[in-house]
C-alpha positions in Angstrom: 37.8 3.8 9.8 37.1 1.3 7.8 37.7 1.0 3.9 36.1 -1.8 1.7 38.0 -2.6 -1.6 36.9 -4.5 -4.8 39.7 -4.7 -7.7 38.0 -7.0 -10.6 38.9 -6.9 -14.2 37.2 -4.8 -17.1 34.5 -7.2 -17.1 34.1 -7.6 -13.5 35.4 -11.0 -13.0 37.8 -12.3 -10.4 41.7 -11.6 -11.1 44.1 -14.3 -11.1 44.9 -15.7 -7.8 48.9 -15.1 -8.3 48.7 -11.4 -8.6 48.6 -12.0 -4.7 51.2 -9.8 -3.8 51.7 -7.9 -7.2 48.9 -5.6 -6.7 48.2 -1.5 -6.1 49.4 0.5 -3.0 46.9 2.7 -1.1 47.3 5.7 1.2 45.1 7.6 3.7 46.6 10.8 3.7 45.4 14.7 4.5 46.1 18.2 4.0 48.3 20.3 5.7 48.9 23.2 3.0 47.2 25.0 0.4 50.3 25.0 -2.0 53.3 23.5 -2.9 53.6 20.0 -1.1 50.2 19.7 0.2 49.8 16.4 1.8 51.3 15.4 5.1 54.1 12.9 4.8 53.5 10.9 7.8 51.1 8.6 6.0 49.5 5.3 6.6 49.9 3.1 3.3 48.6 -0.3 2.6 48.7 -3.2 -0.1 45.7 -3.4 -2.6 45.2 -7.0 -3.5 42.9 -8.6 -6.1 39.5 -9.5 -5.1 37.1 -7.8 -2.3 39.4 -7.0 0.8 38.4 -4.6 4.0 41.3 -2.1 5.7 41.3 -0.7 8.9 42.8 2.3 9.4 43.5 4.3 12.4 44.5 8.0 12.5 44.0 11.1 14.8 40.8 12.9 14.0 41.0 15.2 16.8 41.4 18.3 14.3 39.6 19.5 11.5 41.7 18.2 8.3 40.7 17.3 4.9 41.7 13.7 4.6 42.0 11.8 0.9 42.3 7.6 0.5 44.9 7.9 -2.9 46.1 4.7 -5.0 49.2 4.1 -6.9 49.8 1.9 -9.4 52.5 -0.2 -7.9 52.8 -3.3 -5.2 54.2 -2.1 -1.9 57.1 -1.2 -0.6 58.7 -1.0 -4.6 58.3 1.8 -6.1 54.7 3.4 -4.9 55.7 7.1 -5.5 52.8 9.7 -4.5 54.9 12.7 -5.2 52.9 15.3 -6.8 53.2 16.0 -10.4 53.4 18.3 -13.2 49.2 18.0 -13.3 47.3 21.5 -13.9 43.6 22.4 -13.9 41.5 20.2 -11.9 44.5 17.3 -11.5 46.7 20.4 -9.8 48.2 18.8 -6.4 47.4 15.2 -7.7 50.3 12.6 -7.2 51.6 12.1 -10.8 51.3 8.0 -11.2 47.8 7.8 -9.2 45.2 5.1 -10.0 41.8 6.0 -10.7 39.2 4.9 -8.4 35.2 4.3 -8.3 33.7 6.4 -5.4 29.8 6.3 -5.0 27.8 9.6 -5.4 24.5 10.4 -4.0 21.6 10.2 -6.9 19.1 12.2 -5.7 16.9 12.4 -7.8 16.7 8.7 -8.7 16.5 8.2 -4.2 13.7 10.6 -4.5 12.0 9.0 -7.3 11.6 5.8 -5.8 10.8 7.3 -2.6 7.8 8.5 -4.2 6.7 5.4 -6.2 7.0 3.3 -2.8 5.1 6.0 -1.2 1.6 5.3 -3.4 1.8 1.8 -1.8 0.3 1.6 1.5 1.9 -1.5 2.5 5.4 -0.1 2.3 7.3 2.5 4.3 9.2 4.7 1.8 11.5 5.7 4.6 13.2 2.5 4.5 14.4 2.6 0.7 18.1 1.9 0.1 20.0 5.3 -1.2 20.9 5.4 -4.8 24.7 6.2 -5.7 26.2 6.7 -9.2 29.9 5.2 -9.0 32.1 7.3 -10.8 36.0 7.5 -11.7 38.0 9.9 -9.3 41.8 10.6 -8.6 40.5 9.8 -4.9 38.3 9.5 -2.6 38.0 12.3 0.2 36.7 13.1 3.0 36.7 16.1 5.7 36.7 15.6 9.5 34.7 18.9 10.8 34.2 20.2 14.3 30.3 21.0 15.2 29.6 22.4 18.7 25.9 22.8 19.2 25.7 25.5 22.2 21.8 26.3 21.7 18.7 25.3 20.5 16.0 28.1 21.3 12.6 27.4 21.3 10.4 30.7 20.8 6.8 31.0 21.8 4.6 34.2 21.3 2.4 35.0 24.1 -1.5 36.8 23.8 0.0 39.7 25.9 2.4 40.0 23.1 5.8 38.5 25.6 8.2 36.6 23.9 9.3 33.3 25.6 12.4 31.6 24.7 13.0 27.7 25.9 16.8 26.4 25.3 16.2 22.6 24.4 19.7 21.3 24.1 19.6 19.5 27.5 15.6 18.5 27.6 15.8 15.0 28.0 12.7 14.6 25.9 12.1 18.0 23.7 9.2 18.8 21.8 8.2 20.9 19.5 5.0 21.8 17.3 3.7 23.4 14.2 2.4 26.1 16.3 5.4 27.4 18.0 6.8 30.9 16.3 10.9 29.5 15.1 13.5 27.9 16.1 16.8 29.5 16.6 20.7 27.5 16.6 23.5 29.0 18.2 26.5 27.2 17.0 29.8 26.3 15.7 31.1 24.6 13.1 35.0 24.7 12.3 36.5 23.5 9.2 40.0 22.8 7.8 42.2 25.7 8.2 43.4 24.9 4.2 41.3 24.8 1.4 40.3 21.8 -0.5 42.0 20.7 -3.6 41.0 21.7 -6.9 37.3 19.2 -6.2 35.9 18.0 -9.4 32.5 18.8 -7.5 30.9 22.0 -6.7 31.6 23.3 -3.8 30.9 22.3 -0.4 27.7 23.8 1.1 26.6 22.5 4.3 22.6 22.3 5.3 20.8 22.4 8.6 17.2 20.3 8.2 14.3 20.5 10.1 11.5 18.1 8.9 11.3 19.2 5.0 12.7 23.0 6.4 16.5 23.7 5.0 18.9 26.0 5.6 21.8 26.5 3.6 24.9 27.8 4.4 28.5 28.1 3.7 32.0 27.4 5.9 35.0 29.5 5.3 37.9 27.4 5.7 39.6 28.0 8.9 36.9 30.3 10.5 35.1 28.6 13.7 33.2 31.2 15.2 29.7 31.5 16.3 27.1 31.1 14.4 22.9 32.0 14.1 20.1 30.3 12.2 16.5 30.7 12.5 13.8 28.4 11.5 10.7 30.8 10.6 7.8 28.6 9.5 7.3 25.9 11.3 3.7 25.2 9.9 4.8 22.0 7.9 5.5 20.3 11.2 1.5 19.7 11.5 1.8 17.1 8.5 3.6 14.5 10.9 2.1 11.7 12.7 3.3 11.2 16.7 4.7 8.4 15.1 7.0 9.8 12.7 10.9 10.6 13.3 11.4 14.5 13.6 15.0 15.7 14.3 17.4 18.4 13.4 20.1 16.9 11.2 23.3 18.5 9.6 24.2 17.0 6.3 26.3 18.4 2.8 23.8 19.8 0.1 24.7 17.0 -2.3 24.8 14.6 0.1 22.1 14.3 2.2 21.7 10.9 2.8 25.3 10.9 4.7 23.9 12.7 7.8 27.3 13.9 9.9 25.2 15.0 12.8 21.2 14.3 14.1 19.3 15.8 17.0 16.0 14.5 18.0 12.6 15.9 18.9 9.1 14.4 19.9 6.5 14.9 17.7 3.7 16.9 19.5 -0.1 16.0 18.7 -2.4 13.4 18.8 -1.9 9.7 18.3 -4.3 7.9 17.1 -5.4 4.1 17.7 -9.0 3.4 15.4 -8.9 -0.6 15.5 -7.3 -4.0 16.8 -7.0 -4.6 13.3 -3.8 -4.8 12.2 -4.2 -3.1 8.7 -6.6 -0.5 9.6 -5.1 0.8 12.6 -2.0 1.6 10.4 -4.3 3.7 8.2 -6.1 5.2 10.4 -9.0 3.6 9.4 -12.3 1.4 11.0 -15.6 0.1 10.5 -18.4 0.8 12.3 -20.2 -1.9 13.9 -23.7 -2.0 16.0 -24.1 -3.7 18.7 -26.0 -6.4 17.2 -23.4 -7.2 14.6 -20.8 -8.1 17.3 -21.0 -11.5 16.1 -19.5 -10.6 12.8 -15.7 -11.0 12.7 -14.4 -8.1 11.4 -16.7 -6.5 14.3 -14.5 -8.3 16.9 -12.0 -6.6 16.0 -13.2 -2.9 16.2 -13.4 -1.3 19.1 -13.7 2.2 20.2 -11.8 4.9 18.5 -8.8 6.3 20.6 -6.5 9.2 20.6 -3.8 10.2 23.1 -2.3 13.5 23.3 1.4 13.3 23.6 3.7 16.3 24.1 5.5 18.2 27.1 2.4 19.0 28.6 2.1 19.8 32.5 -0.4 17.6 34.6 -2.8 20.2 36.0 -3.0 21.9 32.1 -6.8 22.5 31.2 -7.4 20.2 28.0 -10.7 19.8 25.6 -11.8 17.4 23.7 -13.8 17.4 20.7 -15.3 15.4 17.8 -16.6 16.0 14.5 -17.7 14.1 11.5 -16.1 15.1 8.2 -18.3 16.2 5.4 -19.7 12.9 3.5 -17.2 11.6 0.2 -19.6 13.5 -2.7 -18.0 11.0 -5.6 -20.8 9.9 -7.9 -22.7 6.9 -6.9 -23.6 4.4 -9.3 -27.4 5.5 -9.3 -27.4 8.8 -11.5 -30.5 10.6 -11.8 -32.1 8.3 -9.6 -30.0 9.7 -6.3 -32.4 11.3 -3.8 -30.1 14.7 -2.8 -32.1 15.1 0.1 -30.2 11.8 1.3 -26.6 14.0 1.6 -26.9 15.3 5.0 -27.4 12.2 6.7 -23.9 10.6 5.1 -21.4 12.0 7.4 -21.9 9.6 10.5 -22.5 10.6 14.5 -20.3 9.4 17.3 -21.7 8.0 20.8 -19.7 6.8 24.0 -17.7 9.5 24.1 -15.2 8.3 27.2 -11.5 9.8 28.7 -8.9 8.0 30.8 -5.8 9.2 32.8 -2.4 8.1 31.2 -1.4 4.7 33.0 -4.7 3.8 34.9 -6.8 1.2 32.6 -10.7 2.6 34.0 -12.2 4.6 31.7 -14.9 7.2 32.5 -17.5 9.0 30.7 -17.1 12.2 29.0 -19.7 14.6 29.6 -20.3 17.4 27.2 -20.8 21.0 27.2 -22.5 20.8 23.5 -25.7 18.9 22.2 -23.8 17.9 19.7 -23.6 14.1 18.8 -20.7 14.5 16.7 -22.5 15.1 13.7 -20.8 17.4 10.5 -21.8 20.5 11.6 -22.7 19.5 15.2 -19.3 18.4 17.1 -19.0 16.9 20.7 -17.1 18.7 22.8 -15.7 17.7 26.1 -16.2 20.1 29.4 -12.7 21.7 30.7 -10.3 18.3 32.3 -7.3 18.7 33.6 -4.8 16.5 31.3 -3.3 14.2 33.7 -7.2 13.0 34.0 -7.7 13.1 30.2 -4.7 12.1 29.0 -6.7 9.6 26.3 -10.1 10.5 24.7 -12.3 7.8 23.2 -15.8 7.6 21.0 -17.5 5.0 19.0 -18.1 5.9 14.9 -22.6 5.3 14.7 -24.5 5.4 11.6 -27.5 4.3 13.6 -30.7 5.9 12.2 -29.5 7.5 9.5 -31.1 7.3 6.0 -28.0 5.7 4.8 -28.7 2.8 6.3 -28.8 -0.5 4.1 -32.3 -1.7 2.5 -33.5 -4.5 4.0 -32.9 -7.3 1.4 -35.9 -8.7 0.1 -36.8 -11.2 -3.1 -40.2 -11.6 -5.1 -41.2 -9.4 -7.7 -38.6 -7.0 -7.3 -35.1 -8.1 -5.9 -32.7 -7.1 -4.3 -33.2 -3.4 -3.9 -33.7 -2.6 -7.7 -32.1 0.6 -8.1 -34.8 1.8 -5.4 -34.3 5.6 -4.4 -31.3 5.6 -2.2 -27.8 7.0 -1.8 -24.7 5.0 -2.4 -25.3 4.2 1.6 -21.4 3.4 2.7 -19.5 6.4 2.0 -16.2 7.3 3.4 -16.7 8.3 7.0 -14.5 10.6 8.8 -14.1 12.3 11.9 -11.5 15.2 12.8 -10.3 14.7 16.4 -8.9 18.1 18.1 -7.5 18.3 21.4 -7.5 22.0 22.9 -4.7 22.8 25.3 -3.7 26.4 26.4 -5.3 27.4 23.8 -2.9 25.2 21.2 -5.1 23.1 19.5 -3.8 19.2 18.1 -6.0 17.3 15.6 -5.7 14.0 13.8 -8.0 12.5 10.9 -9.7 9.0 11.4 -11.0 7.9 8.0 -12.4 5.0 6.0 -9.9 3.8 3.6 -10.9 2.5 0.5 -10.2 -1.7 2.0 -12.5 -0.8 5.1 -15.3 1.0 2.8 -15.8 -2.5 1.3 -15.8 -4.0 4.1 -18.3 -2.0 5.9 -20.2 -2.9 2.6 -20.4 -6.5 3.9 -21.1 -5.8 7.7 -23.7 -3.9 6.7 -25.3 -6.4 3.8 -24.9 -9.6 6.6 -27.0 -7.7 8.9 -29.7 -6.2 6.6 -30.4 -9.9 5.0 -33.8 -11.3 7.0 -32.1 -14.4 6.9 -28.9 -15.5 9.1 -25.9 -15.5 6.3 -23.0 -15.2 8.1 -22.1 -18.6 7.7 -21.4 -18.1 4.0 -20.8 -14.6 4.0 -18.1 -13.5 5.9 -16.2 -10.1 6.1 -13.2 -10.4 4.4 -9.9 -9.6 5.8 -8.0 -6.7 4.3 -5.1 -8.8 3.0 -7.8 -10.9 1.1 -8.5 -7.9 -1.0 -6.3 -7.2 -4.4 -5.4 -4.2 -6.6 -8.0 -4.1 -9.3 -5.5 -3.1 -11.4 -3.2 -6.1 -10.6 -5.8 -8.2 -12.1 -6.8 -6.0 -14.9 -3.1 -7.2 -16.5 -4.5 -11.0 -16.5 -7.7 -9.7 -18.8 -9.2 -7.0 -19.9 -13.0 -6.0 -18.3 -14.9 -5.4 -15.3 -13.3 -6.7 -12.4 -15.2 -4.6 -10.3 -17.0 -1.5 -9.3 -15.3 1.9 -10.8 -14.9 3.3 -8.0 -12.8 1.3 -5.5 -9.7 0.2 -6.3 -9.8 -3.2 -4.9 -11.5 -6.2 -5.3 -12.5 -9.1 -3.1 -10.9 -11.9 -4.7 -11.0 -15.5 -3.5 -10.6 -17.7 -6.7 -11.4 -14.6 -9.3 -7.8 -14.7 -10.8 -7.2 -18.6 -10.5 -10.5 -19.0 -12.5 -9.6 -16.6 -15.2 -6.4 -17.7 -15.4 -7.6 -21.4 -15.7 -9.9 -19.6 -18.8 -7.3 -18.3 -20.5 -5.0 -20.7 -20.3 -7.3 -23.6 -21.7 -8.4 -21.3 -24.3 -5.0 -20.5 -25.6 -4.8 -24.1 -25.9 -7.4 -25.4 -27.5 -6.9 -26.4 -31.4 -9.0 -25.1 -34.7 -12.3 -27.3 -34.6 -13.9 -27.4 -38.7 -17.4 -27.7 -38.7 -20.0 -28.6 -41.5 -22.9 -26.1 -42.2 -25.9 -27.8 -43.0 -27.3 -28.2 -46.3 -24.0 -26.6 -47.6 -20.9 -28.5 -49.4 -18.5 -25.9 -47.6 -17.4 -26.0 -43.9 -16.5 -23.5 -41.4 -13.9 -23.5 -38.4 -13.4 -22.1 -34.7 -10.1 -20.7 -34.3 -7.0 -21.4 -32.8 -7.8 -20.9 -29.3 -4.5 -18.8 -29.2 -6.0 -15.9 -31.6 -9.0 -15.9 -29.4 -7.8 -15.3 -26.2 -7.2 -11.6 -26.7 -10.7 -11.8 -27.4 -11.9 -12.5 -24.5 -13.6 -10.3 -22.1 -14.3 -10.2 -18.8 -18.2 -9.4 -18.6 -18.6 -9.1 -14.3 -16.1 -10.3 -11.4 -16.3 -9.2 -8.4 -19.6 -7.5 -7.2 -19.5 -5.3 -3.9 -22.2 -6.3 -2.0 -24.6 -2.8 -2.3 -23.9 -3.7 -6.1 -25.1 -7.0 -5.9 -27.8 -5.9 -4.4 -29.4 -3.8 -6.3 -29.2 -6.4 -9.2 -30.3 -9.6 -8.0 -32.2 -11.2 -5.5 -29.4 -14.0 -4.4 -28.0 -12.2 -1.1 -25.0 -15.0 -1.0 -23.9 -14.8 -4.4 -20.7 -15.9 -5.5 -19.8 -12.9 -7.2 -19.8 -11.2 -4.3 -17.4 -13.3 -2.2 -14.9 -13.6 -5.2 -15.8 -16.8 -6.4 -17.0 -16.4 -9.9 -16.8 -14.5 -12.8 -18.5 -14.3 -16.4 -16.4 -14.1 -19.3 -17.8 -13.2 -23.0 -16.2 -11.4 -26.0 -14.3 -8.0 -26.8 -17.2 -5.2 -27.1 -15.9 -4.2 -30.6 -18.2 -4.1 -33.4 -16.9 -7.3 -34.8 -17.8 -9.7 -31.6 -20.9 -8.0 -30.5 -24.0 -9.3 -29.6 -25.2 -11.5 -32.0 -22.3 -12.0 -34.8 -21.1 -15.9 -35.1 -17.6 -14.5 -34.1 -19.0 -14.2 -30.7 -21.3 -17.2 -30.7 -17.5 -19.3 -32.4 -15.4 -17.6 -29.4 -18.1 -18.8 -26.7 -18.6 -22.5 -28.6 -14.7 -22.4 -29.0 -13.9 -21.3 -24.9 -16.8 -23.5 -23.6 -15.1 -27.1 -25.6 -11.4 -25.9 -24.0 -12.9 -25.4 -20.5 -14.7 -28.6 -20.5 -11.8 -30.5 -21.6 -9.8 -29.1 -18.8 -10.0 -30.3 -15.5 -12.6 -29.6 -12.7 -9.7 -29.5 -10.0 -7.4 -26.5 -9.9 -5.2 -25.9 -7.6 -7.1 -28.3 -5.0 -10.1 -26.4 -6.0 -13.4 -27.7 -7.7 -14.7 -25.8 -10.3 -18.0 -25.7 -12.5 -18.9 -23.7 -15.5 -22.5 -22.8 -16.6 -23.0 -21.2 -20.5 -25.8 -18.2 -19.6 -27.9 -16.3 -21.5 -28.4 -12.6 -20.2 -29.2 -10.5 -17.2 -31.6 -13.3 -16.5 -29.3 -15.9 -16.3 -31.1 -18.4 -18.3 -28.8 -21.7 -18.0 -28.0 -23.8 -21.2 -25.2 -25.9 -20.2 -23.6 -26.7 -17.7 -20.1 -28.8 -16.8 -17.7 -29.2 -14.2 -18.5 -30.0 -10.9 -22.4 -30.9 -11.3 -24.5 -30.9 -8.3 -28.1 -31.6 -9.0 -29.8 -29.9 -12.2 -33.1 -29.5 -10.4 -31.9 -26.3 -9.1 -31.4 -24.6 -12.1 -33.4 -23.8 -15.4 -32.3 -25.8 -18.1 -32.7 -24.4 -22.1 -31.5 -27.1 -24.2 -30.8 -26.7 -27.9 -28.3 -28.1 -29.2 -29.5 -28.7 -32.4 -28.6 -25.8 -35.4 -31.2 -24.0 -36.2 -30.7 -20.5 -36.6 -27.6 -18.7 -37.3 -26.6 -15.2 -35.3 -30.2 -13.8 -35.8 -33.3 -15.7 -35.7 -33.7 -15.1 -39.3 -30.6 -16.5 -40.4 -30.3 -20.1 -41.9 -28.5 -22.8 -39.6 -24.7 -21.6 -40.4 -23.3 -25.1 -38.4 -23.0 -23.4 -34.8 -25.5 -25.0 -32.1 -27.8 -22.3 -31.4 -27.5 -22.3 -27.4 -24.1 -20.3 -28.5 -25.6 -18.1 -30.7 -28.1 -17.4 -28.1 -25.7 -17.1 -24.8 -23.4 -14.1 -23.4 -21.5 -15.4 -21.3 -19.8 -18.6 -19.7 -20.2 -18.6 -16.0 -16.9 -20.2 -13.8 -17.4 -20.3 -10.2 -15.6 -22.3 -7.7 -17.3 -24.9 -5.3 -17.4 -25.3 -1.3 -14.7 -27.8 0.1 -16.3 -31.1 0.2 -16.2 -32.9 3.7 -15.1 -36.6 3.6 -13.8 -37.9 7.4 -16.9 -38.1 9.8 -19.4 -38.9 7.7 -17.1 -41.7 5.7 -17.4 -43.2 9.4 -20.8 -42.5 10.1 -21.7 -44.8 6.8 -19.0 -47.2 7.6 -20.4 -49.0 11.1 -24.0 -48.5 8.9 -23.0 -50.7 6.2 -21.4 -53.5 8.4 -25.3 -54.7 8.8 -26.6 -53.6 5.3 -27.5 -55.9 2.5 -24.4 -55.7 0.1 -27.1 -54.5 -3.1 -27.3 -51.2 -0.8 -23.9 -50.5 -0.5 -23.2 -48.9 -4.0 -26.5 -46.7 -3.7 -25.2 -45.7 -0.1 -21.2 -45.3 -1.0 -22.6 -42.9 -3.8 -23.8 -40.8 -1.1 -20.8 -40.6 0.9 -19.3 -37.4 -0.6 -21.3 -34.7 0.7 -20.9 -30.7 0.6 -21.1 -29.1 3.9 
C-alpha cells in the first residue's frame, strides 16, 4: 500500500528545510476489539517530514480488519504516544495527542454535475471526467479490507412454453447479456470485520451492487459471512447502451462510488453500427446521402454504405432477419410558413437501396433478397428472408432520396432567382432509419441518424449538384470540424449568424472578419463635422460607445437559404466568407435615423483605415444599400469595378429622410444598411512570376511596368 503525504504551512507554502527530522509520526494500524484498547499494538510507524513524501507500507491483508493511517504530533522514536484517551462522543477510541488530517471525500453531486455538462458536448466523452473530492479534517484516515466470494451469477431466460432457463455466467469467458432477458440473480459472500467500526463521523457503511444505472443496496453485519441472494428484476435500461459501451457488474460503498472494490464484465448484446468513413459522423451515428453522380464530391468519398453487425453469444446455425426502416421525417417548422405544400410530408423520410449481408470474417458481400416490397420507406420497411447468422453476421444498405419531392430545385437565375420561396418543403430534413436484427425471436435495433453537422452538409451536396453549372471548384463540402457553435460566435456580436434552426455555422473567416469590425471600430476617434449652411457642427462618436451598437445583419447562409434569396449559387455567404454588419434594431438606430447613418459613416472610416491583410488574409469591404445590394463604396482589396454597380454620392444632400435638409452626413450613409466584409481567394505568385520572367527578357523595357502590373493574378 502506498500512502502519499503533503505537510505545508497554513498558507500552503513549503516548510523550512531544517524541520527535516523534527516532523510528525504516522501509524498504520487496525482493529482488533470493539472496546477498551482497540487497536492492535504490533504497528508499523513512520516519520512525517515537511514537504510532499510517498510511504510504502506492507502488512497482512489476508483477513477482514478495519485498518486506520493515525498521526501524532511528535518526531519519531521521542515521544509519539497513540494511547487512547479520555475522548467521548464521536472522538471515543481516538488516541489522545492525534494530528488532524485532510482525507478526500467523494462529491457526488458536483462528479455528476459535470458529467452532465460534458455530456451536451458531442466531442467529449463524459466517462472520462476526473472524480471530484471535498478534503476535509479527520482524526484518520481509514479503511476496511473485505472478503467478497462471487459463487454465482445466474442468467434467467423465460421461454414461450412458459420453462424457465437459468445460465450460470461466472466462468463464460465472454458473457453476455441483454435488455430482454428476465433478471439477473448473485449468489455470494461478502465477509466483513468481525469488530465494529469506531464511532465514524460518516453514516454508516452501506455497500451497493451496480448493474448499468440498476442498484442494489444492502447492508453487512460485522462478523457475519454467509451466503448471500440478489436479483436484478428490470433489465429494460440495458437497451440504452451502444455495443460499444462498458457494461459490468461492480461493487462499490454508497457514498463512494467512484472507489470501485470489485468489477465484473459483460458484453453488450445488440447491433453495432458503422454509417461512414468519416471520422466525425461515424461517432454519431450519422451520414450523408450521396448519388451516384455526386461521387466526385468529397464529403461523398467518404460515405459509403451503412453497416451494422450483430454482436452477442449467438450460435452459427441461429435463424437471423434483417430489416430496415426509415424514421418518420423531422416535422420542425421550415422557414417557408404558409407557403409549405403539406402534401410534400410523406416523401421526407428517405428509402434505402443495396440492401447487402456478409459472413463475419470473409470480406465478399452478397445481396440481400427480400421477402417485402418494401424499399425501406416510413411505413414500408425492407426485410431480409430467414439467413442463418454465421452467413449474415453483417447487414448493409445505402440511405436514397432519389425521386422524391424533396429533392433540390434546380438553381436557376433571370427574372426570378434562386428558387424565390417557390412551393417546396424545407427539402433536407433529418433522415433516419431504425435497423432491427431478429434472432430467436429477440429482436436488436440501433438508430442511424442525421446530426445536425451532416444536415448541413447534405445541404451542400445537394446545392453543388442541383447548380446547371459545374461549382465544385469553389463550393466544397465542408468538413465537420470546419463548422462552429452558433452560439460560440453569438458572444463576439450580437445578430444573425445563421439559420434558427441549426446550431452551427459554416464558418471560414466569419469570426476573424467580425472581430477585425469590432476591433477597428472600438478604435476609431470622435470625427466633428460641419452641417451645411449652419454655424453649429456635429460629431460621430467614439468608436468605443458604438460598438455595442453594432449588429450583425446576415452571416452565414445555408445553402437552401441562399437559395431561395439570391441568384449567386457561389456566394460568399454561403461558404463562410462574409458577413453584413448594420446597427442595433432599437427604435433609436433604425432605418433611416442619422444615428444609424453616423454608426455606418463612423464603422466604414475605422475599417478603411485598417489594414486589408488580416491574419495573411485579404479582405474587402463594400457599403450596400438593401436586399438589392446596390453598391456605394467600396475599399479593401479592389478588383475591377466593372463588375459591380456603382451609386456614388458623396455629396450632402438630404438628411435621414429625403425631405430633410443636408444635416453634414454624405447621403450614401444615410441611404445604405449595411457594410459588406468578405475575404478574398489566395492570390497565386510562383509560376506565373516565371512565366512573365523569360517573356520580359526580350520585351521593350516601356512594357515592362504595364506587364509587371499584371503579374499578381487570382486563381
Amino acid at each position: 500500500m502506498f500512502l502519499r503525504f503533503e505537510w505545508l504551512d497554513a498558507s500552503g507554502y513549503p516548510l523550512p528545510a531544517g524541520l527535516k527530522g523534527r516532523g510528525y509520526t504516522g501509524r498504520v494500524t487496525r482493529q482488533v476489539a470493539n472496546d477498551g484498547d482497540v487497536f492492535d499494538s504490533g504497528v508499523k510507524e513512520f516519520a512525517i517530514d515537511p514537504g510532499r513524501q510517498l510511504q510504502k507500507l506492507d502488512f497482512d491483508n489476508d483477513q477482514a480488519y478495519h485498518h486506520y493511517v493515525q498521526v501524532n504530533a511528535q518526531p519519531e522514536g521521542e515521544q509519539n504516544d497513540f494511547s487512547t484517551g479520555d475522548h467521548t462522543g464521536v472522538l471515543r477510541h481516538r488516541p489522545s495527542r492525534y494530528v488532524p488530517v485532510k482525507v478526500p471525500l467523494y462529491d457526488e453531486q458536483s462528479t455528476e454535475f459535470e458529467r452532465s455538462r460534458l455530456a451536451q458536448d458531442s466531442s467529449l466523452d463524459s466517462r472520462d471526467i476526473t472524480p471530484r473530492f471535498n478534503w476535509v479534517h479527520r482524526p484518520e484516515l481509514s479503511f476496511s479490507v473485505i472478503d467478497l466470494t462471487m459463487q454465482e451469477i445466474n442468467l434467467q431466460l423465460a421461454s414461450d412454453d412458459d420453462t424457465v432457463e437459468r445460465i450460470n455466467l461466472i466462468d463464460d469467458v465472454s458473457p453476455v447479456i441483454a435488455g430482454a432477458d428476465d433478471l439477473v440473480e448473485l449468489v455470494f459472500q461478502l465477509t466483513t470485520s468481525q469488530y465494529q467500526r469506531i464511532t465514524p463521523l460518516e453514516a454508516e457503511r452501506e455497500y451497493v451492487f451496480a448493474l448499468g444505472s440498476y442498484e442494489l443496496v444492502f447492508s453487512v453485519i460485522p462478523g457475519e459471512g454467509g451466503e448471500r441472494r440478489l436479483i436484478f428484476e428490470d433489465l429494460a435500461h440495458l437497451d440504452e447502451l451502444e455495443v460499444e459501451d462498458y457494461l459490468s457488474l461492480s461493487l462499490y460503498l454508497n457514498h463512494d462510488q467512484q472507489n470501485v472494490l470489485w468489477d465484473w464484465a459483460f458484453n453488450v448484446e445488440g447491433i453495432e453500427l458503422t454509417t461512414s468513413a468519416d471520422e466525425g459522423s461515424r461517432e454519431a451515428k450519422s451520414f450523408i446521402i450521396c448519388e451516384h453522380d455526386q461521387v466526385s464530391s468529397g464529403a461523398c468519398e467518404l460515405q459509403e454504405s451503412i453497416q451494422a453487425e450483430l454482436v452477442g453469444n449467438l450460435d452459427d446455425e441461429d435463424v437471423i432477419v434483417w430489416k430496415v426502416e426509415a424514421l418518420k421525417g423531422n416535422m420542425v417548422t421550415d422557414d417557408l410558413g404558409t407557403l409549405t405544400n403539406a402534401t410534400n410530408k410523406p416523401y421526407m423520410y428517405g428509402k434505402t437501396k443495396s440492401h447487402k449481408v456478409r459472413a463475419a470474417g470473409e470480406a465478399q458481400w452478397s445481396v440481400a433478397m427480400g421477402n417485402t416490397e418494401g424499399l425501406g420507406k416510413y411505413g414500408e420497411p425492407f426485410e431480409t428472408s430467414e439467413l442463418l447468422y454465421k452467413k449474415a453476421t453483417y447487414f448493409s444498405f445505402k440511405p436514397d432520396m432519389s425521386d422524391e419531392e424533396h429533392s433540390p430545385a434546380r438553381h436557376h437565375s433571370g427574372i426570378k432567382p434562386g428558387t424565390r420561396q417557390t412551393d417546396i418543403w424545407r427539402r433536407n430534413p433529418h433522415v433516419a432509419y431504425k435497423i432491427t436484427a431478429t434472432v430467436n425471436d429477440r429482436a436488436y435495433s440501433a438508430v442511424a441518424k442525421m446530426d445536425h453537422k451532416d444536415v448541413i452538409r447534405q445541404e451542400f451536396v445537394n446545392h453543388i449538384s442541383s447548380v446547371s453549372d459545374n461549382i465544385s471548384n469553389i463550393i466544397n463540402t465542408p468538413e465537420r470540424e470546419d463548422l462552429k457553435s452558433k452560439k460560440e460566435l453569438g458572444a463576439i456580436l450580437k445578430g444573425d449568424w445563421g439559420q434558427a434552426y441549426y446550431d452551427y455555422v459554416f464558418d471560414k473567416h466569419l469570426a476573424l472578419l467580425a472581430n477585425k469590425a469590432k476591433g477597428a471600430l472600438r478604435s476609431e476617434p470622435q470625427h466633428t463635422f460641419s452641417i451645411p449652411n449652419k454655424t453649429v457642427t456635429d460629431s460621430l462618436p467614439v468608436g468605443s460607445e458604438l460598438s455595442d451598437k453594432l449588429r450583425m445583419n446576415s452571416a452565414w447562409r445555408n445553402p437552401e437559404r441562399n437559395e431561395r434569396i439570391t441568384d449567386n449559387a457561389t456566394s460568399r455567404h454561403m461558404v463562410g466568407r462574409a458577413i453584413d454588419l448594420g446597427a442595433s434594431g432599437t427604435p433609436l438606430y433604425g432605418p433611416g435615423t442619422a444615428n444609424r447613418a453616423k454608426l455606418l459613416w463612423q464603422l466604414w472610416r475605422a475599417i478603411s483605415s485598417s489594414s486589408s491583410i488580416d491574419n495573411g488574409v485579404e479582405i474587402r469591404w463594400i457599403l450596400e444599400h438593401g436586399p438589392t445590394s446596390t453598391y456605394y463604396l467600396q475599399g479593401g482589396v479592389t478588383p475591377s469595378w466593372s463588375k459591380i454597380e456603382r451609386t456614388f454620392n458623396d455629396t450632402d444632400v438630404r438628411g435621414a429622410s429625403p425631405v430633410d435638409p443636408a444635416d453634414g452626413i454624405p447621403d450614401i450613409f444615410n441611404l445604405s444598411s449595411h457594410v459588406h466584409l468578405e475575404s478574398m481567394p489566395q492570390r497565386g505568385r510562383g509560376v506565373i512570376c516565371l512565366c512573365f520572367f523569360f517573356f520580359l527578357s526580350w520585351c521593350h523595357p516601356w512594357l515592362w511596368p504595364m506587364m509587371m502590373g499584371s503579374m499578381i493574378l487570382t486563381y
